[in-house]
C-alpha positions in Angstrom: -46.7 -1.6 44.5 -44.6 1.2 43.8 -41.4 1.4 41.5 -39.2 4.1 42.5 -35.7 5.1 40.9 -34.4 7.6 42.9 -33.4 8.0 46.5 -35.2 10.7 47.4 -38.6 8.7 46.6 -38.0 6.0 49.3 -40.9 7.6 51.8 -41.1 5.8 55.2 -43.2 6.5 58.5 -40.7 6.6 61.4 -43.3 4.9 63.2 -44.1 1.7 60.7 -42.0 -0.9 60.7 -40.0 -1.8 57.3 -38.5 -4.8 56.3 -36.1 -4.6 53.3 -34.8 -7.2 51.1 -31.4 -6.3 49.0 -31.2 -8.0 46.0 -30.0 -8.1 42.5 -32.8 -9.2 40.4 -32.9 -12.6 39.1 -35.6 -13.3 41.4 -35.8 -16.8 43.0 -38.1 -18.9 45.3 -35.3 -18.1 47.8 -36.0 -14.4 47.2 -39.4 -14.6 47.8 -39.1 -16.8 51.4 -37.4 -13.7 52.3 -39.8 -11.6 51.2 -42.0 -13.8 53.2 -40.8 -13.4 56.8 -40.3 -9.5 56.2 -43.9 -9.5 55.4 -44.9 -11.0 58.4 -42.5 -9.1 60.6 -43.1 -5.4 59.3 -45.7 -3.0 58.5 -44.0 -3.0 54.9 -41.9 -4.4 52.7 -39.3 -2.6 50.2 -36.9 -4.8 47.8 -33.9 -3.4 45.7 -33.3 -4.9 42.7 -29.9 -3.5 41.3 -26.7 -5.4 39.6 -23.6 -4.1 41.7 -21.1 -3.7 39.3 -18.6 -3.1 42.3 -18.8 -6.5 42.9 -17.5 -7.6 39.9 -14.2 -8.5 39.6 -12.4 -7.8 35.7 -13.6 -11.4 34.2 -16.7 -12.2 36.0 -19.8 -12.4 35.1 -21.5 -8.8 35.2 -23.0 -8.3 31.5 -24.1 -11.7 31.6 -25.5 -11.4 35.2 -29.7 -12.3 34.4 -31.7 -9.2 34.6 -35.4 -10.4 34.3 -36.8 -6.9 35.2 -40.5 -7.7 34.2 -40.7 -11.2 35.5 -39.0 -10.0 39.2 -41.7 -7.0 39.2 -44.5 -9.4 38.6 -43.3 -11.6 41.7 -43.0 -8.9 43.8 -46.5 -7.8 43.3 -47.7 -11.2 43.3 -45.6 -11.0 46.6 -47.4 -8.1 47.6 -43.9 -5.8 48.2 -45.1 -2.3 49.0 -41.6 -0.3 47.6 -39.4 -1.7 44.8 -36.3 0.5 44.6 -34.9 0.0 41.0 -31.5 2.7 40.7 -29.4 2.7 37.8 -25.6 2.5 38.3 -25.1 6.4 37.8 -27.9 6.8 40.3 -26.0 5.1 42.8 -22.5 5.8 42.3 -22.3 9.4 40.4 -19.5 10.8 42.0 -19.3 8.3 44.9 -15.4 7.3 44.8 -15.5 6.1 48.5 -15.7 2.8 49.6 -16.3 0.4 52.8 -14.0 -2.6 54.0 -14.3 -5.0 56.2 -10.5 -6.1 57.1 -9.5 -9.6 57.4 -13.0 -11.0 57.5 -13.1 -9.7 53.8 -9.6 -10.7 53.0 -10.3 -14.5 53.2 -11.9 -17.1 51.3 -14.2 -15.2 48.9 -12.3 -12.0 49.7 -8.9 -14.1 48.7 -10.4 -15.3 44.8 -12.6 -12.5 44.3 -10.3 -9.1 45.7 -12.5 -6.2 45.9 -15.7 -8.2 46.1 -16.6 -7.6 49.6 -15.6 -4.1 49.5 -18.3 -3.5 46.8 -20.7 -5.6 48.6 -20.3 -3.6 51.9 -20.7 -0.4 50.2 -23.6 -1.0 48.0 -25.4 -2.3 51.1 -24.7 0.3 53.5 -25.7 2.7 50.7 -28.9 1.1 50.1 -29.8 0.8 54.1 -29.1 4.2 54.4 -31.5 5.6 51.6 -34.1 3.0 52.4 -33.9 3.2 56.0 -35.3 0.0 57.1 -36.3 -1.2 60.6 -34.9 -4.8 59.4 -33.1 -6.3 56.4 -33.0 -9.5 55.2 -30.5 -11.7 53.8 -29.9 -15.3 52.8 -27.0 -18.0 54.8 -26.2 -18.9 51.3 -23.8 -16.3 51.2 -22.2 -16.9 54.6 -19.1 -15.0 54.2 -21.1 -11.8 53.4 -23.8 -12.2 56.3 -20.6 -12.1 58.4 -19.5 -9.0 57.1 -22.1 -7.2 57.0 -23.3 -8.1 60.4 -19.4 -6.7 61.4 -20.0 -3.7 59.5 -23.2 -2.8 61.0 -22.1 -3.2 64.5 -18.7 -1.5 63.6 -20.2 1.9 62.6 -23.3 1.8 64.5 -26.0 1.3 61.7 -29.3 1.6 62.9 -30.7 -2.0 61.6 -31.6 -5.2 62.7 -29.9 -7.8 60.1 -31.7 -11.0 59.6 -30.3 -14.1 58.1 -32.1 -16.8 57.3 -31.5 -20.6 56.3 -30.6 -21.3 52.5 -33.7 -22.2 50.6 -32.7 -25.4 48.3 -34.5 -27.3 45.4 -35.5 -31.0 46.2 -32.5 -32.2 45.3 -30.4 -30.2 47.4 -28.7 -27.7 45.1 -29.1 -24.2 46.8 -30.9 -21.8 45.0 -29.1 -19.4 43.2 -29.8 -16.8 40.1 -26.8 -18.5 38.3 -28.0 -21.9 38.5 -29.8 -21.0 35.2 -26.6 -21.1 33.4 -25.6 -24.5 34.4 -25.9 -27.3 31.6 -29.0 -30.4 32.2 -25.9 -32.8 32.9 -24.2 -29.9 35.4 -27.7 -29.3 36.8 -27.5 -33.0 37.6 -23.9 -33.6 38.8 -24.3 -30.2 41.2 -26.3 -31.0 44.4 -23.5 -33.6 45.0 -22.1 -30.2 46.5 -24.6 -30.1 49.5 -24.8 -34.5 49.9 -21.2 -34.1 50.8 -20.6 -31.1 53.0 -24.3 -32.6 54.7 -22.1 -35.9 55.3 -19.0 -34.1 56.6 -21.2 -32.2 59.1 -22.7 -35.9 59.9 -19.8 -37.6 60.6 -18.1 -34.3 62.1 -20.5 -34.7 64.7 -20.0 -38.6 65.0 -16.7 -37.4 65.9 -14.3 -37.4 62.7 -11.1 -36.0 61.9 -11.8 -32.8 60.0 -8.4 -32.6 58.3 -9.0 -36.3 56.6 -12.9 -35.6 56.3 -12.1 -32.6 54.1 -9.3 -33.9 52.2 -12.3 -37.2 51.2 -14.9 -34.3 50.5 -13.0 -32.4 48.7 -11.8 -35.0 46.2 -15.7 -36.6 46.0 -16.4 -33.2 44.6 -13.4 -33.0 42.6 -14.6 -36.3 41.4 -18.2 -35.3 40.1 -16.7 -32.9 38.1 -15.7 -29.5 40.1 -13.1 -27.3 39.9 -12.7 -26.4 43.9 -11.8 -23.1 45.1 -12.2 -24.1 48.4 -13.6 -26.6 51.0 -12.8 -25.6 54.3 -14.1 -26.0 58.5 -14.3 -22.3 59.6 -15.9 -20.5 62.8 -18.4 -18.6 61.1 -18.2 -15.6 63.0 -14.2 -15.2 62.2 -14.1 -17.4 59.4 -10.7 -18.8 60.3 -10.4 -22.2 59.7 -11.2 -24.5 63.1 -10.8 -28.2 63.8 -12.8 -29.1 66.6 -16.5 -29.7 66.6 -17.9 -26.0 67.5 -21.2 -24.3 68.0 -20.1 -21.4 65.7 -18.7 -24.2 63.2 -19.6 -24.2 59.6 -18.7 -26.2 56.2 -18.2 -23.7 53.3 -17.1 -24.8 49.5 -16.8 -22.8 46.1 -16.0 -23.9 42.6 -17.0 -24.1 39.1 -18.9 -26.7 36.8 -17.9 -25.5 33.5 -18.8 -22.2 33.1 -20.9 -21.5 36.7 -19.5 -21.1 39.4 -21.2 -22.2 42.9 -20.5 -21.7 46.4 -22.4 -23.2 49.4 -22.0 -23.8 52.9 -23.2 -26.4 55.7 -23.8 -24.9 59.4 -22.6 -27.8 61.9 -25.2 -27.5 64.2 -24.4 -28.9 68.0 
């Protein structure tokens, strides 16, 4: 395995195929069953690890953000990654005051409590997909807002990649996995996979043929309940994310909020 630092060390055979896997350290089983598929679907694999500080708003979480370097080397060996890109934040952004947007699909939701986030995520990514050049790139459904945006993006200015997006990987209890679930408290760890039992039971009883305005306004108070501060509980066509009533192919259940300190988001594809 090789750990690179610079752009101009990515090396790549235009004739192998290379699956890449964005991330920002902190590794995670969810990581790794990324890692996983690209293995099996490419000739090699290359994995960024680098903290996005454009992604950051003012008062969140960017110096405290885990950075495990050693630890998420040794899975990706163990892994058996070919390429781990590693840049620092000059590296990547010395003299770099431009920056990509995704309008309205970026202005909602996430877009709407984190301004600025998606701006920083579509430009870090489109800057690491062009200095890797990767035949495919992978990315989890965790972060469903984002695949949506970057899937716009990359058809909008015509990037050569095929994006994969692949199911959220949970723990047996149902709590998605997620490099900040470390900071959650034992009694948060327990209260949090009420999160996923009830945007599973929306989706159930969406498709049993509820009312979605009354179904969120009970999930959204059950979570309330456990002990969440809600950003957001909402039924949205995951392709527009605009909010939708009827059952839908394209439907999807998406929540954020904070247990003390952490805060979570999650989402439920209704599946018809």
């Amino acid at each position: 395995m090789r750990l690179v630092e610079l752009p101009n060390q990515i090396q790549r055979n235009v004739s192998e195929k290379l699956g890449f896997v964005p991330t920002m350290g902190a590794l995670h089983a969810g990581h790794l069953s990324l890692i996983e598929r690209a293995k099996s679907e490419n000739d090699r694999v290359a994995v960024s690890i680098f903290v996005n500080p454009k992604q950051f708003g003012p008062r969140e979480d960017f110096h405290r953000y885990p950075r495990p370097l050693e630890a998420d080397l040794a899975l990706c060996e163990k892994a058996g990654v070919d390429v781990v890109f590693h840049p620092s934040v000059e590296t990547m952004y010395v003299n770099c005051p431009t920056s990509i947007s995704v309008p309205e699909l970026g202005d909602r939701y996430e877009g709407t409590f984190r301004p600025g986030h998606f701006d920083g995520v579509a430009t870090v990514v489109l800057k690491l997909l062009n200095i890797v050049s990767p035949t495919t790139a992978y990315f989890g459904l965790k972060d469903l807002q984002q695949c949506s945006i970057l899937a716009k993006m990359v058809q909008d200015l015509n990037v050569n990649v095929k994006l994969r997006f692949l199911e959220t990987l949970r723990e047996g209890d149902g709590l998605a996995m997620s490099s900040r679930n470390r900071f959650l408290s034992a009694e948060e760890r327990t209260l949090a996979p009420i999160v996923f039992q009830e945007l599973r039971e929306f989706s159930t009883l969406m498709k049993n043929g509820g009312d979605s305005a009354k179904l969120l306004i009970k999930t959204q108070a059950r979570i309330e309940n456990s002990g969440f501060v809600v950003d957001y509980v909402d039924y949205i066509a995951r392709t527009t994310f605009t909010p939708i009533s009827e059952l839908s192919i394209d439907g999807a259940i998406i929540f954020a909020g904070r247990i003390g300190t952490t805060r979570l988001i999650d989402n439920v594809l209704i599946l018809v």
